[in-house]
N, C-alpha and C positions, 0 to 999 in steps of 0.2 A: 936775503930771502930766508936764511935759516933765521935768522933775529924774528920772521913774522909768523913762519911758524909755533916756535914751542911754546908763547903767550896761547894760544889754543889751545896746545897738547894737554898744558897744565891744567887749563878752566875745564876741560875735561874731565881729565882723573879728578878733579876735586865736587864734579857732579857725582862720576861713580859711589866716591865715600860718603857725601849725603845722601844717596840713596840705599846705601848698606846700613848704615847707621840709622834711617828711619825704616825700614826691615826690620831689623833686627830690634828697634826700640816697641814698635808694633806689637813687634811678635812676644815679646816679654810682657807687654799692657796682658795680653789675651791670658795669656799662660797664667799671671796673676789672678783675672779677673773669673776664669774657669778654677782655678785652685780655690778662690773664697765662694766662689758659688756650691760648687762640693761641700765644701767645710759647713758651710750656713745650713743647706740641707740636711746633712747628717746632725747637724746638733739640732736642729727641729723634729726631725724624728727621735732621736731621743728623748728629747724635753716629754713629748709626744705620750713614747711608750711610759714612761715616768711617770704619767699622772694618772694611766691606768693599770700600774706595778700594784701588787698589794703583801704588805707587807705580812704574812703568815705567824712569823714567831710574835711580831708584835700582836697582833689579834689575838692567839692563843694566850699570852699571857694575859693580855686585859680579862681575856674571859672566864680566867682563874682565880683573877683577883676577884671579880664581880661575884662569882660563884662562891669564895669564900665569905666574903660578907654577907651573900642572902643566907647563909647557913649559920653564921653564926647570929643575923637577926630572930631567927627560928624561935618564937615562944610560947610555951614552954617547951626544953628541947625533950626528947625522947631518946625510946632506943636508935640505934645507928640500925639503918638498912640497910646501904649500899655506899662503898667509897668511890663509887664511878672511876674514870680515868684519869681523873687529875690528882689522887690519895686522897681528897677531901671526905670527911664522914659527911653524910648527910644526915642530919638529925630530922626526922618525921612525926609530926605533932597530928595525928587523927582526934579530934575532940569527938564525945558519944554524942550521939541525936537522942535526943528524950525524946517520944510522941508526945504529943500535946492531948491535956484529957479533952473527950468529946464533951462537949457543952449541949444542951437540950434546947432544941431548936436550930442551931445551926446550919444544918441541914435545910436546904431551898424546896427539896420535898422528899417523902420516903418511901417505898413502896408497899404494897397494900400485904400485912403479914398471914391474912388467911390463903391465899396461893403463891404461886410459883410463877415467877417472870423472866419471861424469854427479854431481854431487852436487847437482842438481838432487833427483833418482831416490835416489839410493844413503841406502840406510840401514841401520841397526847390523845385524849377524845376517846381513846379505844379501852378505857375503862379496865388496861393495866396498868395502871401509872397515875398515880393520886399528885397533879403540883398544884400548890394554893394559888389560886387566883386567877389560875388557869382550867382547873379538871373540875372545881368546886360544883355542886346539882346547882342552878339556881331555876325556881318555877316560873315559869313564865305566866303571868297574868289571864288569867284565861278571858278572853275579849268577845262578850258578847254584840250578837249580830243586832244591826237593830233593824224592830220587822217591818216589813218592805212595804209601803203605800201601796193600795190596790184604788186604780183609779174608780172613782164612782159612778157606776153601771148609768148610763141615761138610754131610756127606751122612750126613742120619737116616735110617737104616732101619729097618720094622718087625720085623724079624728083632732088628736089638740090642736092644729093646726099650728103656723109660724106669728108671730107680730114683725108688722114690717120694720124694718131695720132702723130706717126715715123716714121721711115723710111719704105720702101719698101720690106726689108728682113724678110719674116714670118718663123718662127721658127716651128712652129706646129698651122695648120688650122683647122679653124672651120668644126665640125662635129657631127649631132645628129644623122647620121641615120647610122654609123659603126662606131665600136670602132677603137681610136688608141692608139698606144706605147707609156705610157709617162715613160720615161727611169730614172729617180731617183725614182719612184714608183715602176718601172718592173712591169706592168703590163699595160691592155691593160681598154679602159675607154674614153667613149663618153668626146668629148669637144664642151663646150657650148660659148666658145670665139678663138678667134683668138692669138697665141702666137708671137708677135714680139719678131726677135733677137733684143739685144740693149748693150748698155755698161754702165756702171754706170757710172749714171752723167749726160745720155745724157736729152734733156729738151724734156718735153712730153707736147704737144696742144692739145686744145680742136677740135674734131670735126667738131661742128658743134656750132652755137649758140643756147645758153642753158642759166638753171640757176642749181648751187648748191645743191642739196636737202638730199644729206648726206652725212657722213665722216663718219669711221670707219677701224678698224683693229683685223683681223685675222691672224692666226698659217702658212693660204696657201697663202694670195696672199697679205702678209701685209699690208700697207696704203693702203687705197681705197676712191676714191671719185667714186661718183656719179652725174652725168648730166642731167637732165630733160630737153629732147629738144623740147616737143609739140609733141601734136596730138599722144599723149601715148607709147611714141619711148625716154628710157631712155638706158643712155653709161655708162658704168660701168670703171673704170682705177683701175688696182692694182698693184705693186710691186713698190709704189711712194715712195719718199722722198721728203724734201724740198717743202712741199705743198704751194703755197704761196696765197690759197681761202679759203675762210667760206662757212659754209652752208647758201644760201641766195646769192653769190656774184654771180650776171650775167657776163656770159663771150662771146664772139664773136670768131668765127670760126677762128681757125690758133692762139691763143691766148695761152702762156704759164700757165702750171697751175700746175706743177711739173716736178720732174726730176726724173730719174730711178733709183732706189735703187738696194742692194744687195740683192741677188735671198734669196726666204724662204729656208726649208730645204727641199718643196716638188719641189721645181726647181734647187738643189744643182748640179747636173747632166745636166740639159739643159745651168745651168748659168744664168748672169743677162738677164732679159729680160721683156716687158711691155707685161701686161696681157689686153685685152681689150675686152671685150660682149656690146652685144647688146639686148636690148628685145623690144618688140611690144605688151604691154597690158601685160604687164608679161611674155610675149612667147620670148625663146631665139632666134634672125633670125641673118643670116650671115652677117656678115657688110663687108663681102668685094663685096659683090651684092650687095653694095651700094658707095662703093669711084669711 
């Protein structure tokens, strides 16, 4: 029995010393591997501080040297001024400034030599301060008016009486004081002009002699001129085309002044035909008690 023990006892102790021996191998790995970690750090920080170290004597001296040579390039050298802090003389070369003579004209402008100028104050236009091409007088053209056209006075009278515009065939007569049939309307409706029949194309005259005083166009009685005859008696034409007047153009009695156009839509039913009023101060009167 003691033979079956000590094969045990031994395989024993001999587990104890490999597990002392890797303790202890362990523990020596660490121990290294903390010592070179230490070591690596510290010479990084050095490396470190090293490259922002500056070296002082070395700088002072380059800048010695640098300082001697700008001083001995000095040409040409002069008296000595100053030997600063490094013993070096420094030789100072001030060369004289000549003025330049003043030349005639040079000058962009000069000032006027019979006063005294604030130029503080003075400015362009204000006739302290003379600069070419700016202050210079220049006259200005004197631009005559040109004189004004006075239109030419026309005095209608009842006695001359009108020549009809067209012809002689009235379509629908003047009427303020009963109403009548105007048949593309159907319905019944004071007329403040006279309706000539007419044909398209045919030429319409002026009345009376006049002048121009407006052009215009509406929905009823399309182109329209208007004739200012004098003495406050103006002609009205509407259903024109082919105008061949301005406003302003003086015309004489029996005088073409357009031709008759296609009826509006409010004359669709009567056809083409010249639409002609009259008025007296604004008032609409009969113009055929006047041809």
């Amino acid at each position: 029995m003691d033979k079956q023990i000590r094969p045990y006892k031994n395989r024993k102790a001999s587990i104890k010393r490999e597990r002392a021996i890797m303790v202890t191998s362990a523990a020596a790995v660490m121990a290294a591997l903390t010592l070179t970690g230490v070591y690596m750090k510290e010479k990084n920080a050095q490396e470190k501080q090293d490259e922002f170290s500056i070296d002082l004597a070395q700088m002072e001296n380059n800048v010695e040297d640098r300082y001697a040579k700008l001083v001995d390039e000095l040409v040409p050298p002069v008296e000595v001024a100053d030997k600063g802090n490094t013993g070096t003389e420094i030789k100072v070369n001030i060369p004289k400034i000549e003025e330049a003579p003043m030349v005639d004209g040079e000058l962009d402008y000069m000032p006027r030599e019979d006063s005294i100028i604030d130029f503080d104050v003075a400015e362009v236009d204000s006739g302290m301060v003379e600069i070419p091409g700016l202050t210079d007088i220049v006259e200005e053209p004197i631009i005559e008016e040109a004189p004004q056209v006075v239109p030419q006075a026309f005095t209608f009278t009842e006695e001359e009486g009108l020549i009809a515009p067209i012809g002689n065939e009235v379509l629908m007569h003047f009427n303020m004081d009963n109403t009548i049939y105007f048949a593309t309307l159907d319905q019944y409706k004071y007329n403040p002009a006279v309706i000539y029949k007419a044909e398209v194309g045919n030429q319409v005259i002026s009345c009376a002699d006049g002048i121009v005083i407006d052009m215009y166009h509406n929905e009823e009685l399309g182109q329209v001129v208007v004739l200012d005859l004098g003495n406050g008696y103006q002609a009205t034409y509407g259903q024109l085309k082919d105008v061949n007047v301005v406003i302003g153009s003086t015309v004489t009695a029996g005088q073409t002044i357009a031709n008759v156009a296609e009826p509006t839509i409010y004359y669709s039913v009567e056809g083409a035909n010249l639409y002609f009023g009259l008025t007296k101060d604004g008032v609409a009167v009969n113009p055929e008690e006047l041809m």
